[in-house]
N, C-alpha and C positions, 0 to 999 in steps of 0.2 A: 504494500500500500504506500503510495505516495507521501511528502508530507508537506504539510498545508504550506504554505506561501507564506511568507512574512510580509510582503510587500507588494502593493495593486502594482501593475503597469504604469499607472497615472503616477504614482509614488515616486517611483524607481526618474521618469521622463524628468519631473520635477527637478527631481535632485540635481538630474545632469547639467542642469541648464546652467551656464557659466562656468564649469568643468573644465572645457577644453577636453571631454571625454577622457579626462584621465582616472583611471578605474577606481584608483586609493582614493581619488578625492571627491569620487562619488561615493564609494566604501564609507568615507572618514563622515560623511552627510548624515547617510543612511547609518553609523553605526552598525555595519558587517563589513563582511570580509573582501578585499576584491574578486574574490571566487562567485562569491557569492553574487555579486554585480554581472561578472563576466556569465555567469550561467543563464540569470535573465536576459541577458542579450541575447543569447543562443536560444533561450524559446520564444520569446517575444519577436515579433515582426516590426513592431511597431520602437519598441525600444531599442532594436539594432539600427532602426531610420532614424532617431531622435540620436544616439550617440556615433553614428557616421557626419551627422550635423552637424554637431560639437567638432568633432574630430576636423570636418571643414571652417568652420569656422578657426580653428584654433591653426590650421595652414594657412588660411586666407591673411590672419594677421600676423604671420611669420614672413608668409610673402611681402604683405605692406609694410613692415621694418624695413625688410632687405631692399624692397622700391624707396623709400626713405633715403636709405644709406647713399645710395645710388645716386639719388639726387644731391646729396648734399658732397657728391664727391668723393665718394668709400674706394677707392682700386679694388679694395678686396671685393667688397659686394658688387661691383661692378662684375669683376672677373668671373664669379659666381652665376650672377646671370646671361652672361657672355655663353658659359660652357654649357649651363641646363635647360636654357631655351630654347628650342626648335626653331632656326633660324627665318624657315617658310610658314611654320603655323604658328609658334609661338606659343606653344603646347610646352611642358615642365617634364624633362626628364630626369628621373631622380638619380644621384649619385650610383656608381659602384664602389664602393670599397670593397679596397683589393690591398693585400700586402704583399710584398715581395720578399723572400727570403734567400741570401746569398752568401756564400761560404767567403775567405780571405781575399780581399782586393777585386769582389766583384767575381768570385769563379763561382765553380759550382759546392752547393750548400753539402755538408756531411751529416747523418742525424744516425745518433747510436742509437740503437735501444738495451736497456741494461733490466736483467728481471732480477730483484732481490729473492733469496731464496726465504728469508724470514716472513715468518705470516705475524702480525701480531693479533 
C-alpha cells in the first residue's frame, strides 16, 4: 500500500516559485528532503512544468548577467558568448568539459594500477 502524500501538487508549485528550481531550497521550504521534492517531480506532470520554469527562469537570468557583462565590456563574457552562440541562429550551445591528461612534457600519460592485498 502506498503512503499518503504529504504534500498537494499546489503545495509543492508554491514553494518552487522563486527557487531557481533548486531542489534543497524547495526541500528547505517544504521542510523535506530533496528526494522527496525530486520524487514529486517524477509523478507530477504539472510540477515537472512549474520546476523546468524555475529552472528557465533561473538560465534566463544567468544569460542576462552574462549580456550585462558584455555590454559593459567583460572580454571574458564577451569570449563566452562568442564560442556558445550559434553564429546563424543564435541558438546557446552548452559547454563541453573535457580534460586532458598527459604524461612528462606533453607525451603520452602512464596510469598504474596497484591492488592492496589488505582488506580492512
Amino acid at each position: 500500500m502506498g503512503r499518503n502524500k504529504e504534500f498537494t501538487a499546489q503545495e509543492i508549485i508554491k514553494a518552487m516559485k522563486g527557487t531557481g528550481g533548486i531542489l534543497s531550497v524547495v526541500a528547505e521550504k517544504l521542510d523535506c528532503s530533496s528526494k522527496t521534492v525530486q520524487n514529486y517531480i517524477k509523478e507530477y506532470p504539472t510540477i515537472k512544468e512549474a520546476w523546468i520554469s524555475e529552472r528557465l527562469r533561473l538560465r534566463s537570468a544567468a544569460e542576462l548577467t552574462i549580456a550585462n557583462h558584455v555590454k559593459n565590456g567583460n572580454l571574458k563574457a564577451a569570449m563566452f558568448i562568442v564560442n556558445q552562440l550559434d553564429p546563424e541562429t543564435g541558438e546557446f550551445t552548452p559547454p563541453m568539459m573535457r580534460n586532458e591528461i598527459s604524461g612528462p612534457d606533453g607525451g603520452p600519460a602512464v596510469f598504474v594500477v596497484r591492488y592492496d592485498d589488505k582488506v580492512e
